[in-house]
Every structure is written in structure tokens, then in C-alpha cells.
N, CA and C of each residue as an Amber inpcrd file, in Angstrom:
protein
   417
 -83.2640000  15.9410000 110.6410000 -84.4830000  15.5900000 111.3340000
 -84.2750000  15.8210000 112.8260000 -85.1270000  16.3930000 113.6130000
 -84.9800000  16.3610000 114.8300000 -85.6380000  15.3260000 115.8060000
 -84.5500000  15.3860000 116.6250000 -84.8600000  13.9210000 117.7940000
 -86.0200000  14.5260000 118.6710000 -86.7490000  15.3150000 118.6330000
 -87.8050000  16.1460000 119.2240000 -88.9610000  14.8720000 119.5030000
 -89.4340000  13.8880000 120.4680000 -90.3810000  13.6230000 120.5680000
 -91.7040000  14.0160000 121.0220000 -92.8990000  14.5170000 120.5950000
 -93.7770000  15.1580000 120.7780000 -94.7940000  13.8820000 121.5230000
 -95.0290000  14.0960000 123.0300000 -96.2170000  13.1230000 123.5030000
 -97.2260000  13.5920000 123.0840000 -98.4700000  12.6770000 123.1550000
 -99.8830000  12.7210000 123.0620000-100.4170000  13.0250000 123.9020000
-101.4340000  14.2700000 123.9880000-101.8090000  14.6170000 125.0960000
-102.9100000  13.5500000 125.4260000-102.6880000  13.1530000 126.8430000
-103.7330000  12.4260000 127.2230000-105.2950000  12.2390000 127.1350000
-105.8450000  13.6560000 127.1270000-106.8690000  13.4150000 126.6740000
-107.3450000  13.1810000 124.8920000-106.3210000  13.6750000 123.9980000
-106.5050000  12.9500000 122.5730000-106.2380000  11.3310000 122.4010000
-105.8340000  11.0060000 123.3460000-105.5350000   9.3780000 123.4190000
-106.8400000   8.8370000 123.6040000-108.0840000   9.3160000 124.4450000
-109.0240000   8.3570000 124.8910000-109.5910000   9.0620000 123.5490000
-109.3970000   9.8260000 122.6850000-110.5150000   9.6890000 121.6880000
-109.6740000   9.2210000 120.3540000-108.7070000   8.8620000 120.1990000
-107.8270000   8.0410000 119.0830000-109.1510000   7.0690000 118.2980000
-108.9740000   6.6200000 117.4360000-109.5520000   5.9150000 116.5410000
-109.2920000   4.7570000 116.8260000-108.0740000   4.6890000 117.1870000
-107.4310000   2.9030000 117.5880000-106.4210000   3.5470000 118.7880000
-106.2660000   2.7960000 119.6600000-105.2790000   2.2520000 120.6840000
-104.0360000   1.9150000 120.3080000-102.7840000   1.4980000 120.9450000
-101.6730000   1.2730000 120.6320000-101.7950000  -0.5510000 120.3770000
-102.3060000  -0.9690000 121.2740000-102.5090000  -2.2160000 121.1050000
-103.1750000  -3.0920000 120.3220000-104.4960000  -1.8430000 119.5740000
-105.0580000  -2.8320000 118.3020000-104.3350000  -2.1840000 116.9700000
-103.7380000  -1.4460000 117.1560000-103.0450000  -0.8060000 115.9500000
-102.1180000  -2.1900000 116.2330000-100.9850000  -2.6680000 116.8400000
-100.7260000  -3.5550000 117.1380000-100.9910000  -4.4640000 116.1320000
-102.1310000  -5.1590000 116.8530000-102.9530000  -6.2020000 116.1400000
-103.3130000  -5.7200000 114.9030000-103.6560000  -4.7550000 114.3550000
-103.6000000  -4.7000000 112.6380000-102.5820000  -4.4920000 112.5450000
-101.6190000  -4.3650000 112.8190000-100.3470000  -4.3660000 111.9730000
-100.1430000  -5.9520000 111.2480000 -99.6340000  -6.8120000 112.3530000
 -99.6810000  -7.4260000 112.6400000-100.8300000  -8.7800000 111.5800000
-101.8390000  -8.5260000 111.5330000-103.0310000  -8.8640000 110.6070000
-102.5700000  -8.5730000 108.9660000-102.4190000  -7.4490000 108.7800000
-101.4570000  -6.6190000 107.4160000-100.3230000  -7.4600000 107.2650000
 -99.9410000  -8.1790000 107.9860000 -98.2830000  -8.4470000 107.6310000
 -98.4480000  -9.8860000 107.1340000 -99.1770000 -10.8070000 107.9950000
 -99.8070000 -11.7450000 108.0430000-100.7440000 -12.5370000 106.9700000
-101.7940000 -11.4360000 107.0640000-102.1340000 -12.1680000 105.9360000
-103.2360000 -10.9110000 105.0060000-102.5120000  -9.9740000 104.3170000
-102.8590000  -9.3070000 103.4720000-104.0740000  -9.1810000 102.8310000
-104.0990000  -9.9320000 102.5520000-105.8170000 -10.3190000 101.1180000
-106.5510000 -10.0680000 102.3890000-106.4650000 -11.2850000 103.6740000
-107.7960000 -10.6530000 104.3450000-108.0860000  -9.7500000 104.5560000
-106.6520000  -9.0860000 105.5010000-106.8210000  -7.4820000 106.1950000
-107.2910000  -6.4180000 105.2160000-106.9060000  -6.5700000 103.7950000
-107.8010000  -5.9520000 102.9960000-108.8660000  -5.9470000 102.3510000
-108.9780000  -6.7300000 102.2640000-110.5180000  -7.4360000 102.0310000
-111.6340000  -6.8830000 103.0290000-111.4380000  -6.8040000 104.1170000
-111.9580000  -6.3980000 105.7530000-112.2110000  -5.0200000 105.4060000
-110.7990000  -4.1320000 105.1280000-110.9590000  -2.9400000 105.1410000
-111.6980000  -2.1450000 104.1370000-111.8450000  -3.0960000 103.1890000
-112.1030000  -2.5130000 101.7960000-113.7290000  -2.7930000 101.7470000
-114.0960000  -3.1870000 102.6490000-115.6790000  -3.1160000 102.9780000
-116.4630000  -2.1230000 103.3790000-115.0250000  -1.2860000 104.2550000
-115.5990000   0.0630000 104.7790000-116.2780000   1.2850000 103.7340000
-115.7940000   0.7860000 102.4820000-116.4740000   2.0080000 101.8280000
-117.4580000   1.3270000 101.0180000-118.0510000   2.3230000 100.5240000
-119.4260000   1.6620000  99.4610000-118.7310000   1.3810000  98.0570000
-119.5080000   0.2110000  97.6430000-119.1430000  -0.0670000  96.1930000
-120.0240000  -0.4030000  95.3280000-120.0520000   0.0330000  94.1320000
-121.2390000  -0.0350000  93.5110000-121.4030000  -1.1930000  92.3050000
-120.3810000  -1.8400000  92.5220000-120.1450000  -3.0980000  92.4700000
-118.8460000  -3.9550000  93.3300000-119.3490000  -4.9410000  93.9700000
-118.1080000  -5.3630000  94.8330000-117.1940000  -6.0030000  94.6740000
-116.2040000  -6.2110000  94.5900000-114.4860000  -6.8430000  94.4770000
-114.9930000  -8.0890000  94.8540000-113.8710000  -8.9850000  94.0350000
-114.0260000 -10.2230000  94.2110000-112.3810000 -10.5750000  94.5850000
-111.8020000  -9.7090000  94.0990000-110.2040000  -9.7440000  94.1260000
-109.3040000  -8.6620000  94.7980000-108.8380000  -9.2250000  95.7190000
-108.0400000  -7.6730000  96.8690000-107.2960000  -7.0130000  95.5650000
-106.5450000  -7.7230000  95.5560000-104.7680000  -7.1500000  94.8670000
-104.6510000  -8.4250000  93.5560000-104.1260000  -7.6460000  92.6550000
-103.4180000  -8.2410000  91.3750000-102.1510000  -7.9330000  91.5970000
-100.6420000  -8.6170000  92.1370000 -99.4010000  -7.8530000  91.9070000
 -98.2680000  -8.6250000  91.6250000 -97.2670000  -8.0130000  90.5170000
 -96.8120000  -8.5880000  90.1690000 -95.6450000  -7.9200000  90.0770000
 -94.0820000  -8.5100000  90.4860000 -93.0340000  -7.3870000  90.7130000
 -91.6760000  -8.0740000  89.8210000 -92.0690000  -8.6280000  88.6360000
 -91.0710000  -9.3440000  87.1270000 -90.2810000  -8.1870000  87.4390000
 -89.1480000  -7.8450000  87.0030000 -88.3400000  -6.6120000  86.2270000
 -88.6500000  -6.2130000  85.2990000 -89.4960000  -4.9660000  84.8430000
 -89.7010000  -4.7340000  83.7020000 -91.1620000  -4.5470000  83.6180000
 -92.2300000  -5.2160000  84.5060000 -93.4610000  -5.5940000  84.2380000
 -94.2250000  -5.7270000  85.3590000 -93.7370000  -4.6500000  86.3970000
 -94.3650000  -3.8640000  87.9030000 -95.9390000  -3.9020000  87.6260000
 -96.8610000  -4.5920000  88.5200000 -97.8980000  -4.3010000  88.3050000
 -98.3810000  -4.4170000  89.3710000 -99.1000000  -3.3450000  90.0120000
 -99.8960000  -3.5360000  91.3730000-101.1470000  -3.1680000  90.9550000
-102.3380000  -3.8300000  91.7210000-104.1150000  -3.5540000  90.9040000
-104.6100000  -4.0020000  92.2810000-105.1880000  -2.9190000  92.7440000
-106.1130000  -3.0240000  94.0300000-107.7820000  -3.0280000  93.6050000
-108.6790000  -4.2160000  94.5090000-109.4820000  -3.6950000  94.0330000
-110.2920000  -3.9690000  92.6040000-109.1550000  -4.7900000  92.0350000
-110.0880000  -3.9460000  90.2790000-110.8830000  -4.4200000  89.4710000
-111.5530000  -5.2460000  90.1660000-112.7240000  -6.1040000  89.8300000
-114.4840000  -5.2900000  90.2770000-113.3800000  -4.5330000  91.1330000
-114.8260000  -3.9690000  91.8120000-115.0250000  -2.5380000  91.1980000
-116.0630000  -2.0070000  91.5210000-116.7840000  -0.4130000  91.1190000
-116.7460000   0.5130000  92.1410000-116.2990000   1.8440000  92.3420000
-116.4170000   2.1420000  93.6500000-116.2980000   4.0810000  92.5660000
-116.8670000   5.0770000  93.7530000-116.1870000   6.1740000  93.2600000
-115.5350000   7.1360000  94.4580000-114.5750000   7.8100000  93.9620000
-114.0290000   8.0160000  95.6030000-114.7200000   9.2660000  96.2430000
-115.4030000  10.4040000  95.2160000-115.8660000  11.2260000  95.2540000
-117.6690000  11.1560000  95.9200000-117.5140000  10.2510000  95.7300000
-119.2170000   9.3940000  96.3720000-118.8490000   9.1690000  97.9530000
-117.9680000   7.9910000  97.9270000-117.2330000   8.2420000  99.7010000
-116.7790000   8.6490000 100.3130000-116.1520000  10.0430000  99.6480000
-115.1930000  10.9800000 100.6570000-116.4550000  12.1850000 100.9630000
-117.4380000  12.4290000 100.2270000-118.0160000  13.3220000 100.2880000
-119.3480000  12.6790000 100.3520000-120.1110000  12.7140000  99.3170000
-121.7620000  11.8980000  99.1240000-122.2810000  11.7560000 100.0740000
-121.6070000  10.5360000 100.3810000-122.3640000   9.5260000 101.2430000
-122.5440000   9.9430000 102.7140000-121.6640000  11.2330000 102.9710000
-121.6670000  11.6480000 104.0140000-123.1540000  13.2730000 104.2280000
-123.5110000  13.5910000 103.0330000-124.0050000  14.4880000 103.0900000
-125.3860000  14.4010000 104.1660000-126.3850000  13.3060000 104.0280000
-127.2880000  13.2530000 104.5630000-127.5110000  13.1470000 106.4740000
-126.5500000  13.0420000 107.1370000-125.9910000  12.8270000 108.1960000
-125.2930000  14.1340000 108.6220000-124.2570000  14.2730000 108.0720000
-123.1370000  15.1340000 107.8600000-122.7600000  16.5110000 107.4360000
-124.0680000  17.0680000 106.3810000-124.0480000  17.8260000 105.7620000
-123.4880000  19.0280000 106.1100000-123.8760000  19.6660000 107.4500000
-123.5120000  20.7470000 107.7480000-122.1930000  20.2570000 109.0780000
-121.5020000  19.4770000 109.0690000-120.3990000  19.4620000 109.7170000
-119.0290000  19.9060000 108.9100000-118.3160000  20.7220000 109.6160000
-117.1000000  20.3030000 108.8120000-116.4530000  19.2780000 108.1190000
-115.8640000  19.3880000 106.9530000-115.2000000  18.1550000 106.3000000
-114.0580000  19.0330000 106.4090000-113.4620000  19.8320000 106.0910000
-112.1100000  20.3180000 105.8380000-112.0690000  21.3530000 106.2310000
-110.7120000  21.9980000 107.1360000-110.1750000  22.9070000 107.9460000
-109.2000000  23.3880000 107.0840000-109.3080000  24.1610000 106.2600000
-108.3080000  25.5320000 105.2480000-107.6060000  26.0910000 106.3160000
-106.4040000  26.0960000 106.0140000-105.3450000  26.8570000 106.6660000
-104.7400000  28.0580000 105.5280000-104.6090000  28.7280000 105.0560000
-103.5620000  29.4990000 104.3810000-102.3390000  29.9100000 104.7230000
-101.0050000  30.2120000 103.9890000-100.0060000  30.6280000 104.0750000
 -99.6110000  31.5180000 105.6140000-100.5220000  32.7110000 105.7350000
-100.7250000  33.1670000 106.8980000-101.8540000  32.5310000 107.9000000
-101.4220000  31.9460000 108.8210000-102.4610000  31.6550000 109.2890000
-103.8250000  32.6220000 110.1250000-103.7060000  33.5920000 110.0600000
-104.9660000  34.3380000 109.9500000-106.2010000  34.3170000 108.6510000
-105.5370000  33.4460000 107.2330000-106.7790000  33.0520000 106.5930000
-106.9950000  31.7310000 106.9560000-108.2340000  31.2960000 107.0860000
-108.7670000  30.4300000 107.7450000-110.2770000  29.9770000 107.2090000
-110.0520000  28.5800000 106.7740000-111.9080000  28.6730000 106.3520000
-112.0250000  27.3490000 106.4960000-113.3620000  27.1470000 107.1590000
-114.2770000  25.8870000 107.4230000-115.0140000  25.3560000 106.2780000
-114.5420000  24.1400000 105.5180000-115.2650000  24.0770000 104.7010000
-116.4350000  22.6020000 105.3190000-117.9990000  22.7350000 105.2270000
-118.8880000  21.6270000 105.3260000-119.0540000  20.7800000 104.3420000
-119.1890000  19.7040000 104.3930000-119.5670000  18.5640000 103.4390000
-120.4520000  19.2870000 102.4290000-121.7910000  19.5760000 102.8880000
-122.4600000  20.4170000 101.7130000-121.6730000  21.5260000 100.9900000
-120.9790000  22.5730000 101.4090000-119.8200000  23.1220000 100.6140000
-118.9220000  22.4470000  99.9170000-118.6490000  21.6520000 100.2860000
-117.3010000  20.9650000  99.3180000-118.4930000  19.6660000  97.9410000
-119.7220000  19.8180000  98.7840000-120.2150000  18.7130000  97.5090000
-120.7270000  19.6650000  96.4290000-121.0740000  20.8810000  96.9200000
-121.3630000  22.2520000  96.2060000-120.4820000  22.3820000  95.1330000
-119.2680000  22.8430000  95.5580000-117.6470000  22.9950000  94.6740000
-117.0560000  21.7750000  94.1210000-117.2490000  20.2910000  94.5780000
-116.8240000  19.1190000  93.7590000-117.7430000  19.5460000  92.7160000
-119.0990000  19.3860000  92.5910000-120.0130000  19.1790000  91.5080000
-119.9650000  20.1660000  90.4520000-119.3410000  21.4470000  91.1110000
-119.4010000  22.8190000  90.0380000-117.8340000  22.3920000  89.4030000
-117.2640000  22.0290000  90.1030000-115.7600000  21.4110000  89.1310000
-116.2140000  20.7110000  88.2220000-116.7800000  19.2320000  88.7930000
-117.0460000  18.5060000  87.2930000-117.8920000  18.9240000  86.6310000
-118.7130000  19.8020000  86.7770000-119.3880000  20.5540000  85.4850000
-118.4570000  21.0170000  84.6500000-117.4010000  21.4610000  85.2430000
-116.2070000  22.5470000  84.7060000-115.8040000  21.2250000  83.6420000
-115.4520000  20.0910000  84.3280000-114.4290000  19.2560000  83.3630000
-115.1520000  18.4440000  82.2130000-116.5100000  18.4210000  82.7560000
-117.9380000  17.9190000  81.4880000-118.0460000  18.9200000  80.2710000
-118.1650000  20.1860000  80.4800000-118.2440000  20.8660000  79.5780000
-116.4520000  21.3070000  78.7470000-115.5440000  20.7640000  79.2950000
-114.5000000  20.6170000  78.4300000-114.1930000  19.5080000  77.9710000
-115.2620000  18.3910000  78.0990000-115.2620000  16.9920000  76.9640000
-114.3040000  16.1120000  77.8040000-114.0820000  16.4850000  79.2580000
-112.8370000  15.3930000  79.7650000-114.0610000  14.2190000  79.8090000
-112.9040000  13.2180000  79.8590000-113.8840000  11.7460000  80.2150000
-112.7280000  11.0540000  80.7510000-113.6500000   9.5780000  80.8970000
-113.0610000   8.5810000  82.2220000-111.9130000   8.3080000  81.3230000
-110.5000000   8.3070000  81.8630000-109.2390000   7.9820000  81.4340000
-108.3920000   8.8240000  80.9590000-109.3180000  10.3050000  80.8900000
-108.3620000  11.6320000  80.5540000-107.5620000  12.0200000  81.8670000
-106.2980000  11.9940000  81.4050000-105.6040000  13.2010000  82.2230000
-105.6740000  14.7550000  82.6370000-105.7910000  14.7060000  83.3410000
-106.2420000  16.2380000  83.8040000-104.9800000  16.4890000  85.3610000
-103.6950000  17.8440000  84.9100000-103.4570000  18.3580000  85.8680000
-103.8020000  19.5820000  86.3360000-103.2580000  19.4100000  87.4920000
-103.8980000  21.0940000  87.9920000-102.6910000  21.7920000  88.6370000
-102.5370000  23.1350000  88.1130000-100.9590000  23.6920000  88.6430000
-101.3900000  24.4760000  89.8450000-100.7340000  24.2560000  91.1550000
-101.2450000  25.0430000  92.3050000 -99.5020000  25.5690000  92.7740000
 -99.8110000  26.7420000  92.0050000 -98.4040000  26.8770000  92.8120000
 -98.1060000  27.6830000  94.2400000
């Protein structure tokens, strides 16, 4: 690993998402007292039915069980994409890089909700359903 520290350029600092000091303070909040800080966070997305219970976890030997969430309804494909379309639609969601970086592609929320939806057509008409495994080889 290299001891290489890379600063932040100053002007990406005033547009950071969080500061050093409230990152800080959520840390801090996270460490503290869990259920809330997630509870808090787990508001940020839509649910189409809501949690009543952060975390189920349980760490026996033998009988590992972590359950976020699992009281509630949520889909992730609704909040990473969806919900953003009407607002959002024609902004970028994802910056494609390829191997060489001379391929290059902008993908918009409406593009990627375009290509999510033509996938799960893909996986509807091969009979997958909720609890099937499905990998995908990208080599």
C-alpha cells in the first residue's frame, strides 16, 4: 500500500455532502447508539411499508444472524432509480468508464430505467421470481 496521501482539493470540500466535523458527529451517533442512527437514516429512502425494527442480530457460534430492516417493504430498484425519474430524468445517474478510457458513456436516469425494466422483462419471461438466484458472469 502506498503512504501517498492525496489532499482534497479545496474547492470539492465546500461541496462535500458532510464536513469533517459532522461526519464526526455521525460517527460518533453510529457508535453510540445504533437503532437510532439507523432508524434516522433508514427514513431517507421510500418504503412501501415501514420498519418497525432497525436490526435483528444475533452472533451465537453457529447461528450468525444479521436482519436489517425486515419488517419493513422497500425496493431498491424504485430508490436508486424510480423515484428519481420525475425530477431527474434526464440527468446523469452513471458515468461508464471502459477498460480504455477513451470508451466513455453517460448513462441518464431515464436510460438506466429504460435498461433496468428491459432486464426484468428478460428475467419475467424466464419464470425467475422473488427468492430465485440469479448470477451474472461479467468477465
Amino acid at each position: 500500500m502506498s503512504d501517498t496521501i492525496y489532499q482534497v482539493p479545496a474547492e470539492w470540500q465546500g461541496r462535500a455532502f458532510v464536513d469533517a466535523a459532522e461526519y464526526a458527529a455521525m460517527y460518533k451517533a453510529s457508535v453510540s447508539d445504533p437503532d437510532a442512527f439507523w432508524a434516522e437514516h433508514g427514513k431517507r429512502i421510500h418504503w412501501f411499508e415501514p420498519f418497525t425494527t432497525v436490526k435483528n442480530t444475533s452472533f451465537v457460534p453457529g447461528e450468525v444472524s444479521i436482519k436489517w430492516f425486515e419488517d419493513g417493504i422497500t425496493n431498491v430498484a424504485y430508490n436508486c432509480v424510480d423515484r428519481h425519474l420525475a425530477e431527474r430524468g434526464d440527468q446523469v445517474a452513471i458515468i461508464w468508464e471502459g477498460d480504455d478510457p477513451s470508451e466513455s458513456r453517460n448513462i441518464t436516469y431515464r436510460e438506466l430505467s429504460e435498461q433496468v425494466n428491459r432486464f426484468a422483462n428478460v428475467l419475467r419471461n424466464r419464470d425467475v421470481k422473488k427468492g430465485d438466484r440469479v448470477t451474472i458472469y461479467m468477465p
